[in-house]
N, C-alpha and C positions, 0 to 999 in steps of 0.2 A: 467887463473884465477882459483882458488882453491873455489868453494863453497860447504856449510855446510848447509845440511836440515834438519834442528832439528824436527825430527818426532818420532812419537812411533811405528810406521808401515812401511817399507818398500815395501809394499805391498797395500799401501794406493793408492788409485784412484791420488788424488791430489801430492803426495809423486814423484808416478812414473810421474805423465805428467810434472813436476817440472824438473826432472830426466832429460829424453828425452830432453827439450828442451834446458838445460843445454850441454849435451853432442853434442845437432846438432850443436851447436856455437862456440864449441871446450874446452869446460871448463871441469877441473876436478871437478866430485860430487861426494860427500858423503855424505852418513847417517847419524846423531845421534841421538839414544836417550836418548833426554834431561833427561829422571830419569833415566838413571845408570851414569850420571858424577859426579863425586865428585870435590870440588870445594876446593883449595887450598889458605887461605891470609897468607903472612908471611913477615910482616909490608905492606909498598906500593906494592911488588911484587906478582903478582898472577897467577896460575896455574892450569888448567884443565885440569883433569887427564878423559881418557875415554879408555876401559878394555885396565886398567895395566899401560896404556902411558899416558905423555901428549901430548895434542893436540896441535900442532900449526902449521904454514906455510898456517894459513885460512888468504882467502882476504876477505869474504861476507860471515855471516851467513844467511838462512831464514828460520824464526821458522814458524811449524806448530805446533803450542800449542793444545793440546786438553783442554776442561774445568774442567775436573777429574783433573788434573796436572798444574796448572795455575800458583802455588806459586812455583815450582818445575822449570817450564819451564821460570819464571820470574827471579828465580835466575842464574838458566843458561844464559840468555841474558842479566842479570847485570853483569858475570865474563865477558863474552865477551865484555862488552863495557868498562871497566876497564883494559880490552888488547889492548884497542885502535883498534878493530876488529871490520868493520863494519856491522850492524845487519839490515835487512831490517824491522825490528820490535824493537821499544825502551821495556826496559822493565818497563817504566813507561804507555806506552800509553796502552799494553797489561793489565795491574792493571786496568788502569782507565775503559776499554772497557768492561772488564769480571765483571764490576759490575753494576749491570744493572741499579740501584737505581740513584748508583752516576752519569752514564752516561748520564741518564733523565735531572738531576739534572742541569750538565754541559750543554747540549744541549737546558733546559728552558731557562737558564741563559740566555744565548746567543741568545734567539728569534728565534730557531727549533723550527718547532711547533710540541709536541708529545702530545701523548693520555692523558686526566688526567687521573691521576694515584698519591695513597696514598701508605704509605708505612707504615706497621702493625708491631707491637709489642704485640698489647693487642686488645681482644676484644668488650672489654666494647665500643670501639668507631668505634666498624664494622660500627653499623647501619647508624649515622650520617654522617661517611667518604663516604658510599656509596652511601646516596641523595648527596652531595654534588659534587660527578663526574658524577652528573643525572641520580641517579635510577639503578634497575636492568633491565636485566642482567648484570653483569661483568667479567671481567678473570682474575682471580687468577692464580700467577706466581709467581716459585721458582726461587728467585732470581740464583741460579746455575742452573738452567734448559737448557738443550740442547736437539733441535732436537723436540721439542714441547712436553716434556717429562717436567712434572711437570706442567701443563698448564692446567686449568681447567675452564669451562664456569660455571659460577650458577645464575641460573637464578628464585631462589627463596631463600630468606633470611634467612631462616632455611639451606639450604644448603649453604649456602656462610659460616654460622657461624661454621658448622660442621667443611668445608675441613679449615676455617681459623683455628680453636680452633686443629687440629691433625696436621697441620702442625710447630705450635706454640709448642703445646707438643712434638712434636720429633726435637726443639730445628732450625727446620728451616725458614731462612728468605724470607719473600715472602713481592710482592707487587700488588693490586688491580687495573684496569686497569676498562675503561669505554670500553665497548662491540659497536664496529663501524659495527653497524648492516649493514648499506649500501652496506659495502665491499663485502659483498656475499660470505667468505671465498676466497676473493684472495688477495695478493699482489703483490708486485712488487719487488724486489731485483736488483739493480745497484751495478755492482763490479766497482772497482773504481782501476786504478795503477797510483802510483805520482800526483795525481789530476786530471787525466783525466778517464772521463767514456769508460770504453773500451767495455762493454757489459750491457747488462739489460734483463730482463725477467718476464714474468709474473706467477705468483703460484694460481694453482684453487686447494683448498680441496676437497679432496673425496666428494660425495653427503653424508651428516648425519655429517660431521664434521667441525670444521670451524678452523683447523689449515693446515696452505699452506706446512708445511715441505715435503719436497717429501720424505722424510725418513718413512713418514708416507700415502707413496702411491697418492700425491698430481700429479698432470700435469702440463705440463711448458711449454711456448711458448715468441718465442723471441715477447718483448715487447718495444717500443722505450719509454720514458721519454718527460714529458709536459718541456717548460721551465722553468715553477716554478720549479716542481722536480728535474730537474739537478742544480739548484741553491742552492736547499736543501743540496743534496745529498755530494756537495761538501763542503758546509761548514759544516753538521755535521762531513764529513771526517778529516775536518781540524782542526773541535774544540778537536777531540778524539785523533788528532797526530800521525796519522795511513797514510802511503806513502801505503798500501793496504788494502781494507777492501770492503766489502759486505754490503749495507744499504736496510736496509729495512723498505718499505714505505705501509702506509694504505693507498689507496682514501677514505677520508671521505665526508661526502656531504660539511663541512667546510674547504675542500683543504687539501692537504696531510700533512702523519704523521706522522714521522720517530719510529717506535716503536724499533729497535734494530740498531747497528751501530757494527758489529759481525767481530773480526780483525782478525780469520783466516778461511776466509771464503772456504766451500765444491768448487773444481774446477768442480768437476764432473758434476752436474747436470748442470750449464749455460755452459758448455762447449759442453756439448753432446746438451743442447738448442739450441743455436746461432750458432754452428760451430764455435766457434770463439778462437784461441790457445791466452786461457790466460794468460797460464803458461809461454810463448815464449814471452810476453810482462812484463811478470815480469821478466825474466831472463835481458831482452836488458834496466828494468831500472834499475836492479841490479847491472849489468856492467856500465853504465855512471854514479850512486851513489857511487859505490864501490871506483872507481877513482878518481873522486872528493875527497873524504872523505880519500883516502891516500896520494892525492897531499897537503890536507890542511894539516895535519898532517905533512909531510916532511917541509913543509915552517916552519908551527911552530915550529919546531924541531928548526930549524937554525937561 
């Protein structure tokens, strides 16, 4: 079987252990980067062209989208689903999951329980939004934020108005979040493949910070999941339409809290945690989707 790593690094942590466990199983891989393909319509007929050629003879793509490239990496996994080429990533469910607001949104809908959280346009109605998710402190979060970058705690109202009013002037979208002081700076992250939890771990912040990204020098310990939170874990997976994804959960003292549902989640960190070859469990449901999804195809064909 022919699979397609839509990455921008071949040299990526996640990229390569993706790689490996492809090749242990006897599959051919390749690289792509999703922003140098040019994308070809010519009425129903469609064509991706990547340096020079087009691409085809793919069975499974699997995108690792980064957040800089989202709209970039969306249209690439729409040409390919338009070739009838199966993608371990829709390029709808990638839209819906990279936006943080709407993810919330979807997830309230549905009876997740996530953090309150308002969503800012103007600051005439900081002060009121912010008793109304119980006071300060709060975090403030750039709706395109990754890696805890764009994430800010304020915990006096004079600065909440500040970073709201500059992030507002340089024309970016954020949303306000109620501060689960309980958590002590950790979470918990469950990777998830095809609906099943295959791993979890727990994220403690540096001492003086209260963001768990390990990108930001956070510690990680395999952590097992309560049964509530595998219950969560799996229907926010389901509501976001994501067959792989990374959720991540607050304990609050009123029961867990899904604050992000993150669709291409770092293999590195919960892999080097738990010991546990993620990437070898995404390859083996690559292979039983991929098949599936060309057998339907051939019937419907005839």
């Amino acid at each position: 079987m022919r699979m397609i790593v839509l990455s921008r690094g071949i040299g990526l942590y996640s990229t390569q252990s993706l790689l490996r466990a492809g090749y242990r199983r006897g599959h051919e891989m390749d690289v792509v980067d999703h922003f140098h393909c040019s994308l070809l319509l010519e009425g129903k007929k469609r064509t991706l062209v990547y340096q020079g050629s087009p691409l085809s003879g793919v069975d499974a793509v699997i995108p690792r989208i980064g957040a800089s490239v989202t709209f970039e990496g969306a249209s690439v996994i729409r040409q390919f689903e338009g070739l009838s080429v199966y993608t371990l990533m829709r390029s709808d469910a990638l839209l819906r999951a990279r936006d943080k607001w709407r993810s919330l949104q979807l997830l309230a809908a549905a009876g997740v329980p996530v953090p309150r959280t308002f969503y800012l346009s103007r600051t005439e109605d900081l002060h009121v939004m912010i008793e109304r998710i119980g006071g300060l402190p709060v975090v403030i979060k750039l709706l395109e934020s990754t890696h805890g970058a764009g994430v800010i705690l304020a915990d006096r109202l004079d600065t909440a108005k500040s970073v709201v009013e500059a992030f507002i002037r340089t024309k970016q979208r954020l949303i306000v979040q109620e501060f689960i002081e309980e958590s002590k700076g950790a979470d918990v992250r469950a990777l998830i493949v095809g609906g099943q939890i295959v791993a979890s771990m727990k994220r403690q912040a540096m001492e003086g910070d209260f963001r768990s990204n390990l990108h930001r020098g956070a510690t990680a310990v395999p952590e097992p999941l309560t049964e509530e939170e595998e219950k969560i874990v799996r229907r926010a997976t389901r509501i976001m339409g994501l067959a792989v994804a990374g959720v991540d959960i607050l304990r609050s003292k009123d029961g867990p809290l899904v604050i992000e549902v993150n669709a291409s989640p770092g293999l590195e960190g919960i892999e080097t945690t738990t010991g546990i070859d993620i990437a070898g469990k995404i390859i083996e449901y690559v292979e039983r989707s991929a098949r599936k999804f060309a057998s339907y195809n051939q019937h419907r064909k005839k």
